[in-house]
C-alpha positions as CSV (number, residue, x, y, z in Angstrom):
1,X,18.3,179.9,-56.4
2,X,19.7,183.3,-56.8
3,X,22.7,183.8,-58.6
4,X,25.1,186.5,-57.3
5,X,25.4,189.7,-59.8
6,X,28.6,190.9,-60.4
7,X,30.6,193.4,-58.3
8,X,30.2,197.1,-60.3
9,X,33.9,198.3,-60.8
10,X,35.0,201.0,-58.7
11,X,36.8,204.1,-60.7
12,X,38.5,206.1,-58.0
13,X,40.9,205.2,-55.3
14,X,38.4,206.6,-52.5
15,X,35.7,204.1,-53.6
16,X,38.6,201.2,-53.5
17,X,39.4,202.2,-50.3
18,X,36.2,202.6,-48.8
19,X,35.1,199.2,-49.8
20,X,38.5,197.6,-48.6
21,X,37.3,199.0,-45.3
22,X,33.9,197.5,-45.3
23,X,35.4,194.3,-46.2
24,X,37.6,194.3,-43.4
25,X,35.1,195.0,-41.0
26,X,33.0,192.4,-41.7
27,X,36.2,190.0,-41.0
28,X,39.5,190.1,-41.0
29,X,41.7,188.8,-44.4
30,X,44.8,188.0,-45.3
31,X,47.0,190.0,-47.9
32,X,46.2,188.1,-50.5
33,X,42.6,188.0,-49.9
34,X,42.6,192.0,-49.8
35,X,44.4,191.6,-53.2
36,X,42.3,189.1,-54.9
37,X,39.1,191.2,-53.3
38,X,40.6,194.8,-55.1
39,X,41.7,193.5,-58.4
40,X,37.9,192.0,-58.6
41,X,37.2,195.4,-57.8
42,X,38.8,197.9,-59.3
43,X,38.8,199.2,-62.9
44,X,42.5,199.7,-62.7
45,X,44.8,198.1,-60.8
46,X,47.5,200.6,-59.8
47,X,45.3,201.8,-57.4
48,X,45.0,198.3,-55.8
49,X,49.0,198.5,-54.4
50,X,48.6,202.1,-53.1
51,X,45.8,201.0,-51.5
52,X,47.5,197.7,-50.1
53,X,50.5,199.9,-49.0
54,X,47.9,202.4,-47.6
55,X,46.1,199.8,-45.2
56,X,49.4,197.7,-44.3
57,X,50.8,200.9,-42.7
58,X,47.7,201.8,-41.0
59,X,47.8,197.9,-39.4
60,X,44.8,197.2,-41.0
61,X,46.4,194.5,-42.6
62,X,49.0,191.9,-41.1
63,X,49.4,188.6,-41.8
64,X,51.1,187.9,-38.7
65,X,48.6,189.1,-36.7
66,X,45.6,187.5,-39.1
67,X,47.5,183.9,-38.6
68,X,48.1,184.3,-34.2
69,X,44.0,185.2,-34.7
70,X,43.3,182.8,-37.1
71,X,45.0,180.2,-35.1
72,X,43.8,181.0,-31.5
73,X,40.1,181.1,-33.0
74,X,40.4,178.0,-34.7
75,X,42.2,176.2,-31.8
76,X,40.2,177.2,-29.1
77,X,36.4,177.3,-30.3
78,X,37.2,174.6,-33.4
79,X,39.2,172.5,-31.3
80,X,41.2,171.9,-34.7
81,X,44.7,170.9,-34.7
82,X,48.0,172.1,-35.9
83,X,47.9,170.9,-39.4
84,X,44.5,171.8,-40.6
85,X,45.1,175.3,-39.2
86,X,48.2,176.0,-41.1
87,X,46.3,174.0,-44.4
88,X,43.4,176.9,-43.6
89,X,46.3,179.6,-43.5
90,X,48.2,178.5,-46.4
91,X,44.8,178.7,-48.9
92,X,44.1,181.8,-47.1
93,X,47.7,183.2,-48.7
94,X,49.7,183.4,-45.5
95,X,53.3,183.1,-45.4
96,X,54.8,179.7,-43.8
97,X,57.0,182.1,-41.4
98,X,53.7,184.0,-39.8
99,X,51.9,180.4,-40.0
100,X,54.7,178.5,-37.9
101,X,55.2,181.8,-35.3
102,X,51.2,181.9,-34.8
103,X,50.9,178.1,-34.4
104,X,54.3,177.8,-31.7
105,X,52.7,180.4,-29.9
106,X,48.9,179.5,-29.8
107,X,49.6,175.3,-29.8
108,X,52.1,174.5,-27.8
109,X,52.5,170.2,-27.5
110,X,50.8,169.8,-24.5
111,X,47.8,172.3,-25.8
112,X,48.0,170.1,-28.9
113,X,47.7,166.6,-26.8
114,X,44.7,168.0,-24.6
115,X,42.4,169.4,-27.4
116,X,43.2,165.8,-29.0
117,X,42.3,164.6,-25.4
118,X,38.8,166.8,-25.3
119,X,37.7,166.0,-28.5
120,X,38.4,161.9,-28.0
121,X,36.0,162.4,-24.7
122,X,33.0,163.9,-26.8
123,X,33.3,161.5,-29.3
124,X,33.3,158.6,-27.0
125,X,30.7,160.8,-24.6
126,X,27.8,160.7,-28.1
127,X,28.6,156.7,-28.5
128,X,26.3,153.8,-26.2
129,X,27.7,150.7,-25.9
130,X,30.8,149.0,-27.1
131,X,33.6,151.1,-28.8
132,X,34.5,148.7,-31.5
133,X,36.9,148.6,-34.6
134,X,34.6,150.8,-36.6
135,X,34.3,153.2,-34.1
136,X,38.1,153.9,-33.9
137,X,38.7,153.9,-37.2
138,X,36.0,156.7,-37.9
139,X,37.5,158.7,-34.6
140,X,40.3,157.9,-36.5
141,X,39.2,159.4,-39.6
142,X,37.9,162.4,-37.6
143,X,40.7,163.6,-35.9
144,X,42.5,163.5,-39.0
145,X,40.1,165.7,-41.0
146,X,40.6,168.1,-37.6
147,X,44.2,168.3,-37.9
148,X,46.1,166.2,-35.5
149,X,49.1,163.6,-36.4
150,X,48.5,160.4,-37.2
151,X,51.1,160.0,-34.5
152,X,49.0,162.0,-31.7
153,X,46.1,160.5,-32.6
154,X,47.3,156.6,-32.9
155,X,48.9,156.9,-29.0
156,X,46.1,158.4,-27.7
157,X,43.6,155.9,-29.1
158,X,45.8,153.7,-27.5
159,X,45.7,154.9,-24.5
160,X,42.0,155.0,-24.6
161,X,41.5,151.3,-25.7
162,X,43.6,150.1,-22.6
163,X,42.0,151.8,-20.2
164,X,44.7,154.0,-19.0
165,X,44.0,155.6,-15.5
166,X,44.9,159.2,-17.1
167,X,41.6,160.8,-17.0
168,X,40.0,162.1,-20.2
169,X,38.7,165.6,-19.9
170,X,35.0,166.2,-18.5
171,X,33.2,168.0,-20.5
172,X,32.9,170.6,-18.0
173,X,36.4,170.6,-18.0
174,X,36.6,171.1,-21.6
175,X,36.0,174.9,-21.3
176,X,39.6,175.9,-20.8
């Protein structure tokens, strides 16, 4: 197993800012992730704020734009839910303001309801045979760890268990 050597320290503000800019595009990051990423960086941190400064007025960073991306991305190809998005945010450094704007916006209640809905059918779709106690309760367990509220979660298992005529999504239809 390799270990990972340590970062050399940059000395000029040009090297700083060059390797902000390779970081960024390999992904996008959060302020704070910028910050932490410099301060590892640099061999003296003055030039870390200038540099923050420098990259927040060209909108290369903005953490209201990282959380509506963050949140579309993880909504849409993740299928996660609203809480374990804004968890993800919050580690990430990203203010409760930009994490509650980006979430209204991307996950609207009914949104919410039919990613529940999608991920229930492929979960049901990988089981044969009888969906029992144990099954629920590890769906259960699932769509917890994906996000959704206990609340979300407990009414549509409900609904699945009695058979309501509401159709669950195909997985064709999943696509959305």
């Amino acid at each position: 197993m390799r270990s990972r050597a340590r970062a050399a320290r940059l000395l000029s503000e040009t090297e700083l800012y060059t390797a902000a800019l390779r970081a960024l595009m390999r992904r996008a990051h959060s302020v704070r992730e910028m910050r932490e990423y410099l301060e590892s960086r640099a061999e003296d941190s003055e030039h870390v704020r200038g540099i923050l400064q420098k990259l927040r007025e060209q909108r290369y960073l903005d953490d209201a734009r990282y959380a509506l991306d963050f949140a579309r991305i993880h909504a849409q190809s993740r299928r996660q839910g609203r809480y374990r998005i804004a968890r993800e945010l919050r580690v990430r450094g990203v203010g409760d303001a930009h994490i509650e704007a980006a979430l209204d916006a991307i996950l609207p209640e009914e949104s919410e309801t039919q990613l529940l809905r999608a991920r229930i059918a492929r979960q049901r779709a990988r089981l044969r045979g009888e969906f029992g106690p144990r099954q629920f309760a590890s769906l259960y367990r699932s769509l917890l760890r994906a996000g959704f509220s206990a609340e979300a979660i407990r009414s549509e298992l409900r609904r699945v268990s009695r058979g309501d005529p509401a159709d669950l999504p195909s997985e064709a239809g999943e696509e959305n």
